[in-house]
N, C-alpha and C positions, 0 to 999 in steps of 0.2 A: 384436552392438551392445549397447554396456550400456544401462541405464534413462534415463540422463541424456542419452548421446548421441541415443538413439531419441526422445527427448521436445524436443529442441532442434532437429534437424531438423524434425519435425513444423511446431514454430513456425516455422522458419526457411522452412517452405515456402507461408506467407500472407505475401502483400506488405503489408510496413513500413508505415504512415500516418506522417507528420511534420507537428510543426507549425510553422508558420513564424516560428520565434521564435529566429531568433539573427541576428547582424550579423555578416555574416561578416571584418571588419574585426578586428575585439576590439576596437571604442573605442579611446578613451581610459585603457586600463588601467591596473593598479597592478602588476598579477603579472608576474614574470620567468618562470613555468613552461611557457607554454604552448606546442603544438610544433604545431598544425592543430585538424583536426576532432574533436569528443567527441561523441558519441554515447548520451545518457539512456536506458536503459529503463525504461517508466513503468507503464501502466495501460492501461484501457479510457476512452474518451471520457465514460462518464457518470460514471466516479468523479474522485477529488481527486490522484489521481497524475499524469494527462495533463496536466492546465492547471498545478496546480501544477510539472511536470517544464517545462512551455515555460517560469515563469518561472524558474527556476531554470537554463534555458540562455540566455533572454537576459542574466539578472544575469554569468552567466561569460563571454558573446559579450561583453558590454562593460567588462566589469573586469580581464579576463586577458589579457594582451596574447598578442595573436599566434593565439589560441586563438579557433572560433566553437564550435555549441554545439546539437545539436536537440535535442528529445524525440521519443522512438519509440514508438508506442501498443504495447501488451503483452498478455497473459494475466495480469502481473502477477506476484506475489511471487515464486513458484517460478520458474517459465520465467524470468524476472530474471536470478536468481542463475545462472542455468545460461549464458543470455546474457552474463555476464559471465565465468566460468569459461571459454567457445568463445574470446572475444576479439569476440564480437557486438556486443559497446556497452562503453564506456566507466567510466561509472557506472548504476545502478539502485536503487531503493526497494524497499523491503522491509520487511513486515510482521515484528516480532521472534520470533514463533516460528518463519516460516521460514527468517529469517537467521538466529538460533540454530543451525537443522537443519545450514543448509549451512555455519556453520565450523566444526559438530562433527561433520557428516557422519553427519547419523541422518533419521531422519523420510523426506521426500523423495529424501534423497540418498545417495548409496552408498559417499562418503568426504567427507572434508571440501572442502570448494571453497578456493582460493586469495581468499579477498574478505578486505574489512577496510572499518574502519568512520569513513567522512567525517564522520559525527554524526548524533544522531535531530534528526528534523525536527521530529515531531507527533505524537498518538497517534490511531490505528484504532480506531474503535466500531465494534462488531460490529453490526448494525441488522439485524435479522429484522422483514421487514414483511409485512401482508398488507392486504385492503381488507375495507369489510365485507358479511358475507353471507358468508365463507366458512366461519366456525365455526372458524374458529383465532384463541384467545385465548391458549394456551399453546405451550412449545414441545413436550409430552405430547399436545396435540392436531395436532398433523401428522402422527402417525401414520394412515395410511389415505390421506393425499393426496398432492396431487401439488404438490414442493417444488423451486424452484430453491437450489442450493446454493452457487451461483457460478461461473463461469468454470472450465475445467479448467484448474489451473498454477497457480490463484492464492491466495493465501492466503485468502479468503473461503472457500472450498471446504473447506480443513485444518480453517480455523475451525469451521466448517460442520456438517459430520461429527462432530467431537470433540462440539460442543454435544449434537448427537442424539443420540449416543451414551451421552453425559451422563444424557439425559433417559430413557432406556430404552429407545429405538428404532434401530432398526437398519437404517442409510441402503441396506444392499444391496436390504435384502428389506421393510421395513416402510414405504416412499415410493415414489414413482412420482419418480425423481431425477430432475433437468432441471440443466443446467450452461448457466448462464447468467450473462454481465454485467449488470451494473445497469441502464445502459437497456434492456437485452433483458428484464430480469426486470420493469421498469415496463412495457412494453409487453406480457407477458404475463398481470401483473396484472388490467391493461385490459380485454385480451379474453376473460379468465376461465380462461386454459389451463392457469396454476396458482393453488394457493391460496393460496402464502407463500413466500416467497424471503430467501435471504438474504446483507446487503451488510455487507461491512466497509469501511472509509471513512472520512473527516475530516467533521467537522460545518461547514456541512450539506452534503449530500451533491446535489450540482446533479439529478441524477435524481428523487431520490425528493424535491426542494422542488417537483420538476414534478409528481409524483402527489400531492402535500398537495394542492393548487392545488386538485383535485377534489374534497376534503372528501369521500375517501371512505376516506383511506390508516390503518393504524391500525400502531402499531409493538407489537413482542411483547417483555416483560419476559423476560432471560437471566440476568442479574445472579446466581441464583441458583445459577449452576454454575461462575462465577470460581474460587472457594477449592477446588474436583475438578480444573477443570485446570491451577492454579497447582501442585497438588500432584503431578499426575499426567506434567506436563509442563515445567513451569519458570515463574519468577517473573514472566514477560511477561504472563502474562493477570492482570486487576485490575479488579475490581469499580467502576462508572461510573455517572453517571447521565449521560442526556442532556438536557441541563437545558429545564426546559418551553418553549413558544414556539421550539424550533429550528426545529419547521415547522409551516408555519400548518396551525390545528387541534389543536396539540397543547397541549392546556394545563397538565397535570403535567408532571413529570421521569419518563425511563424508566430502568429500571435496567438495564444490559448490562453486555458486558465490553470493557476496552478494553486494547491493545497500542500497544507504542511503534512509529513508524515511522523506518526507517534508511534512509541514503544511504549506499551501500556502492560502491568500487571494487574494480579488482583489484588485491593485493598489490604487484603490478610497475609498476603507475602509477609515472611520478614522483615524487619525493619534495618535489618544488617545486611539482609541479602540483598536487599533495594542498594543499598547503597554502594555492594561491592559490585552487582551488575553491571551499576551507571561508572562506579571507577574503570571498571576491565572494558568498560566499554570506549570511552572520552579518551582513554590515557594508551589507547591502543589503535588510535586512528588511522595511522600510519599502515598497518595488517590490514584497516577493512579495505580503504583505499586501494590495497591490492585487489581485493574481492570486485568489489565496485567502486566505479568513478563516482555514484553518489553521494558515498562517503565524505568525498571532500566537502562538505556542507557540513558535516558534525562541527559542533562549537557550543563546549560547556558555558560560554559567557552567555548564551540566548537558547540553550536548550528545554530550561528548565521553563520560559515565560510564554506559557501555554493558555491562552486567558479562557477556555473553556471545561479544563479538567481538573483538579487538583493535582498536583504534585505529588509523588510516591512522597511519603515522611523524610526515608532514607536517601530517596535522590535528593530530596532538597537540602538533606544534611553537606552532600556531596558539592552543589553548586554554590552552598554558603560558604565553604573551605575553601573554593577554586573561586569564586569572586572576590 
């Protein structure tokens, strides 16, 4: 069993959550593509991939005709990409180092994956948080403690690791590792079981606006190892601040690192259906917007200029019409 199939079973053997966000009609569409059900792969419930992926299938349950539409809660980035690769889902999000990985087939993945690129949505802040009282100011200080790193599969984890790595320690042996989602890492927060965790994410990140809430959550400056892993790995990592007030209590900017987020199919999708997705998608912003504030980053003029993936055929029919 290779790395890839062994890790997709794994996933494939926790039952699916869905959210109930599609009409199984397709409205009133516009799209000629659509042939039945799509299937999202998303996230975990406390980050911005779940709720944003239900809006994102109701915009295609009601704009594509013929077509409904769920989100599947996930492990996220990696496990995604693999999910899409099996024929598991549809479409999926993805953090751009590891869609990088999987259509150059390195990092994660042990050749290249058949995906391609519907258009970034948003970009991923990396958010290393912890509360206070643990004595983690930096990310030099988690060595000795006990660090969640993210979810296994998801790109917080990649992220994760590469950061500490960065920083001179060494996730095997100098942490007490814990893999954990956002809500799981807020809720460990709480009970003290670790001391710092870390979420990649859109701002703000619904989890950790529920540990500000406590005035006790403090976030950790990374920013300073953007330009090691741009260098070390590829132009997707870039230096961010998270601008002050994203959550209460915070009243500077924090400096992280931030990555673009992709909406990736499989190569074999349709080439109509590519296209009606990214319409019901771009020309429906305003609905995600409601969903999620990350939303407001959608923009068909730069969605499409992904310099690590191909472009779905059909989305790029879409951005040549809209440019």
């Amino acid at each position: 069993m290779t790395k890839r199939t062994a890790r997709t079973a794994a996933l494939l053997a926790v039952p699916a959550l869905f959210l109930a966000a599609c009409g199984g009609d397709g409205g009133e569409g516009s799209g000629g593509g659509g042939d039945g059900a799509l299937t999202i792969a998303t996230g975990g419930t406390g980050g911005v991939y779940y709720p944003l992926g239900g809006g994102i299938a109701n915009v295609i349950s009601k704009n594509v005709d013929g077509t409904s539409a769920t989100a599947q809660e996930t492990n996220a980035s990696v496990d995604n990409m693999m999910l899409i690769q099996e024929g598991s889902a549809d479409l999926a999000l993805g953090v751009g180092d590891v869609v990088a990985g999987a259509a150059e087939g390195t990092g994660s993945f042990e050749e290249p994956l058949d995906v391609c690129s519907i258009g970034s949505m948003y970009h991923n802040y990396m958010q290393p948080v912890t509360t206070k009282g643990t004595g983690v100011q930096s990310a030099e200080d988690m060595k000795g403690k006990t660090i969640s790193v993210g979810a296994p599969g998801s790109a917080t984890e990649v992220g994760a690791m590469r950061v500490l790595e960065a920083a001179g320690i060494d996730p095997e042996k100098d942490i007490d590792r814990r893999q954990l989602g956002a809500a799981e890492t807020v809720d460990a927060l709480r009970d003290g079981t670790i001391d710092a965790g870390f979420w990649s994410g859109g701002l703000p990140t619904g989890a950790l606006v529920d540990l500000a809430s406590t005035g006790d959550m403090q976030l950790i400056e990374i920013g300073e190892y953007a330009d090691e892993l741009a260098k070390e790995y590829g132009d997707y990592y870039v230096k961010e601040d998270i601008p002050a007030k994203t959550y209460e209590g915070q009243s500077e900017p924090v400096s992280v690192i931030a990555s673009p987020n992709i909406l990736v199919a499989n190569t074999s999708m349709d080439e109509q259906l590519q296209e009606d997705v990214t319409r019901a998608i771009f020309e429906n912003k305003d609905a995600l917007v409601q969903v999620h504030s990350a939303a407001k980053e959608l923009d068909a003029s730069t969605a499409g200029d992904v310099p690590f993936i191909d472009a779905c055929p059909g989305s790029q029919k879409y951005y040549d019409e809209v440019g």
